[in-house]
C-alpha positions as protocol buffer text, in pm:
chain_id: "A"
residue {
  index: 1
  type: UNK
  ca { x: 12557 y: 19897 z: 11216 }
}
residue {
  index: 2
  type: UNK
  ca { x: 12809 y: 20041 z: 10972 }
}
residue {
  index: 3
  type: UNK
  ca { x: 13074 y: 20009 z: 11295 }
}
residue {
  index: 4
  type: UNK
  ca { x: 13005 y: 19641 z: 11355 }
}
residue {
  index: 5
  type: UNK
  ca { x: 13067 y: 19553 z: 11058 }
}
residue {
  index: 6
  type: UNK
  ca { x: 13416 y: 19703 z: 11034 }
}
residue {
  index: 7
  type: UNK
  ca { x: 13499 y: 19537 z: 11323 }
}
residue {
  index: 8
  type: UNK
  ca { x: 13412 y: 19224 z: 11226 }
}
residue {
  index: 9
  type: UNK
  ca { x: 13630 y: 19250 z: 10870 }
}
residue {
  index: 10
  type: UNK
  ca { x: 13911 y: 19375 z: 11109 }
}
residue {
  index: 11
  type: UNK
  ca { x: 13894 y: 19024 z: 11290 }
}
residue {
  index: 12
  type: UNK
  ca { x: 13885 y: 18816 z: 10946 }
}
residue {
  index: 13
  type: UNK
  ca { x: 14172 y: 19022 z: 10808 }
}
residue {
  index: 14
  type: UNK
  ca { x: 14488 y: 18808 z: 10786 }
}
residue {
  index: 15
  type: UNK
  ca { x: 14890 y: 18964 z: 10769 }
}
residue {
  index: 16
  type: UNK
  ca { x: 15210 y: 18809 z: 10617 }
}
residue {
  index: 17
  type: UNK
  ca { x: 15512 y: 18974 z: 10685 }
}
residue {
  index: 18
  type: UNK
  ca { x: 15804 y: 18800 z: 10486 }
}
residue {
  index: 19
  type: UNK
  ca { x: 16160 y: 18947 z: 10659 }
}
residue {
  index: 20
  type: UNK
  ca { x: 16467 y: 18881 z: 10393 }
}
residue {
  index: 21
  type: UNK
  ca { x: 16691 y: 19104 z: 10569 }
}
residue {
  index: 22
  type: UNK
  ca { x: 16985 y: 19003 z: 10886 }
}
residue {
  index: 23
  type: UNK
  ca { x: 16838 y: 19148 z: 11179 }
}
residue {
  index: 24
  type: UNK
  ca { x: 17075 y: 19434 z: 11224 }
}
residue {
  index: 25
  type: UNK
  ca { x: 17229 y: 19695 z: 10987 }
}
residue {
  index: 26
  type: UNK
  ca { x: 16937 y: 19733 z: 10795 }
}
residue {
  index: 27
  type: UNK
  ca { x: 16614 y: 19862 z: 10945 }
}
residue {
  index: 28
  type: UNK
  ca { x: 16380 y: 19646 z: 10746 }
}
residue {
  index: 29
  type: UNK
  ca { x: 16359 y: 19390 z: 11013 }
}
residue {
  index: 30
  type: UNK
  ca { x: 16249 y: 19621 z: 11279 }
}
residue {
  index: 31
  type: UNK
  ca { x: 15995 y: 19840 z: 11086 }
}
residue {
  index: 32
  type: UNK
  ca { x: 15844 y: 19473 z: 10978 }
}
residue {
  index: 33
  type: UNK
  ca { x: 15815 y: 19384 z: 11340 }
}
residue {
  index: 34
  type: UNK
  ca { x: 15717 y: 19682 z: 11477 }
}
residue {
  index: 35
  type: UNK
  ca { x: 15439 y: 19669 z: 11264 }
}
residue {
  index: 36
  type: UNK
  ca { x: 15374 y: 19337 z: 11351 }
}
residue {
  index: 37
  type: UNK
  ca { x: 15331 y: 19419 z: 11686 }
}
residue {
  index: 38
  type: UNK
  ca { x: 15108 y: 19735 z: 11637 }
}
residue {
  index: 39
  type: UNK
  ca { x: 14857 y: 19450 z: 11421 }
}
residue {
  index: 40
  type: UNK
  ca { x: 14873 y: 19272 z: 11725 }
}
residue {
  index: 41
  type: UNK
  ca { x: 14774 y: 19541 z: 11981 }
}
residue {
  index: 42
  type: UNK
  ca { x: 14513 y: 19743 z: 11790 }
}
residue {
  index: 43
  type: UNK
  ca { x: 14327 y: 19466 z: 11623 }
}
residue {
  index: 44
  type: UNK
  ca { x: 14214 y: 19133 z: 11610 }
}
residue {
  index: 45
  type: UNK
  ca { x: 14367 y: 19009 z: 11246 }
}
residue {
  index: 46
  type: UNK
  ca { x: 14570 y: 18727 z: 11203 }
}
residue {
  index: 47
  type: UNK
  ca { x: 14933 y: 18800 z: 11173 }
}
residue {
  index: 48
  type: UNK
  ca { x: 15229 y: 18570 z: 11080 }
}
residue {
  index: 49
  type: UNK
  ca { x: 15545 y: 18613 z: 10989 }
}
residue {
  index: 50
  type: UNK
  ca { x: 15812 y: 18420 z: 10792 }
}
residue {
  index: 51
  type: UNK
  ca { x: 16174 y: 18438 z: 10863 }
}
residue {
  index: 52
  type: UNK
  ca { x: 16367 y: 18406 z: 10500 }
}
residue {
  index: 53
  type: UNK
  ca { x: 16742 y: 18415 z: 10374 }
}
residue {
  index: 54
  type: UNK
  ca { x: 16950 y: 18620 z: 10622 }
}
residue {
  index: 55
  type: UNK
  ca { x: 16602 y: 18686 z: 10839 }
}
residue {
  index: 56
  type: UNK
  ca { x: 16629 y: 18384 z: 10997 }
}
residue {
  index: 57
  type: UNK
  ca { x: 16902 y: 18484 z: 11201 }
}
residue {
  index: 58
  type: UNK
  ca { x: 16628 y: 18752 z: 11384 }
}
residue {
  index: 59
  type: UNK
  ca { x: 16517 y: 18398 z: 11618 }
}
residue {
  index: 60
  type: UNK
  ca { x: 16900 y: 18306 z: 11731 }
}
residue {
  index: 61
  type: UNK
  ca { x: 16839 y: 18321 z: 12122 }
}
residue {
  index: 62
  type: UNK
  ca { x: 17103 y: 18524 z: 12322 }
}
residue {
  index: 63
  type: UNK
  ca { x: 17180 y: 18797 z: 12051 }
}
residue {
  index: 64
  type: UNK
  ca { x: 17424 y: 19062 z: 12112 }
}
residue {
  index: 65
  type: UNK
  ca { x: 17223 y: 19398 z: 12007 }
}
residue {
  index: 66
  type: UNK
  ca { x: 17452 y: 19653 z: 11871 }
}
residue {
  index: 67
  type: UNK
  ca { x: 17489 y: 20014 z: 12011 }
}
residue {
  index: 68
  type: UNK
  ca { x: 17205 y: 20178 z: 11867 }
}
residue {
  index: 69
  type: UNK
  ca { x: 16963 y: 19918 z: 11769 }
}
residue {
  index: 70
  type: UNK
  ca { x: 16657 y: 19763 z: 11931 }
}
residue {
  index: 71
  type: UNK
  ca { x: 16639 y: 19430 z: 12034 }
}
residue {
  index: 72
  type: UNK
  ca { x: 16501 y: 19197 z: 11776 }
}
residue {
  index: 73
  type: UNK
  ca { x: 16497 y: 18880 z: 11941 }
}
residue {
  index: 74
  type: UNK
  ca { x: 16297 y: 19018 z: 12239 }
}
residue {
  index: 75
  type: UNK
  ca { x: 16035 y: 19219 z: 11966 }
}
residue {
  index: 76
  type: UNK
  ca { x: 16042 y: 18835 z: 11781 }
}
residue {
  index: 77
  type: UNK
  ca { x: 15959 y: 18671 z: 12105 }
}
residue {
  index: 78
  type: UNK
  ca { x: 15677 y: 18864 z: 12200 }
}
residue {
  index: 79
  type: UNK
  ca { x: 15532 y: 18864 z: 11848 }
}
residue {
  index: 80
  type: UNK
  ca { x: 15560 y: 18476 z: 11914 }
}
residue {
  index: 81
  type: UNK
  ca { x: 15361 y: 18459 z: 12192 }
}
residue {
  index: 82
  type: UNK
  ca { x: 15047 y: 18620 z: 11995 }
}
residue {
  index: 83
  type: UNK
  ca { x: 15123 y: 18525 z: 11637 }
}
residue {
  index: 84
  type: UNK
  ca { x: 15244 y: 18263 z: 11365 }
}
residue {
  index: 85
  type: UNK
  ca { x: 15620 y: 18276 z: 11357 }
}
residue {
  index: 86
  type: UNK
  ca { x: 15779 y: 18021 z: 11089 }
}
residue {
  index: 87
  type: UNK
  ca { x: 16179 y: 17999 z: 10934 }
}
């Protein structure tokens, strides 16, 4: 009983992720959407995320990645596909 229930308050949970930071030279942005994405896979909660300030330059298509850094407009577009993604 006590595990059906925790599933169920998994599924009405509900995630906001507000980026601030330019997608690259900081790590903020990836940590955020790496998490993002582990929300996604592990449970079924809610998740959006809003792009703010320099953030919103994570959802320019056709980013160069630097040497050394992942790419965050392929992370952004899969988080996309399964969650709330506003600018």
């Amino acid at each position: 009983m006590k595990r059906d229930r925790n599933m169920s308050e998994a599924a009405e949970k509900q995630y906001l992720l507000i980026l601030n930071d330019a997608p690259y030279g900081s790590e903020r942005p990836y940590n955020a959407l790496r998490l993002a994405l582990t929300l996604l896979k592990q449970s079924a909660a809610r998740v959006r995320v809003f792009l703010m300030a320099d953030a919103v330059t994570c959802a320019i298509a056709g980013q160069e990645t630097p040497n050394g850094y992942y790419n965050i407009e392929r992370m952004l577009i899969s988080i996309a596909r399964r969650a709330e993604v506003a600018t």
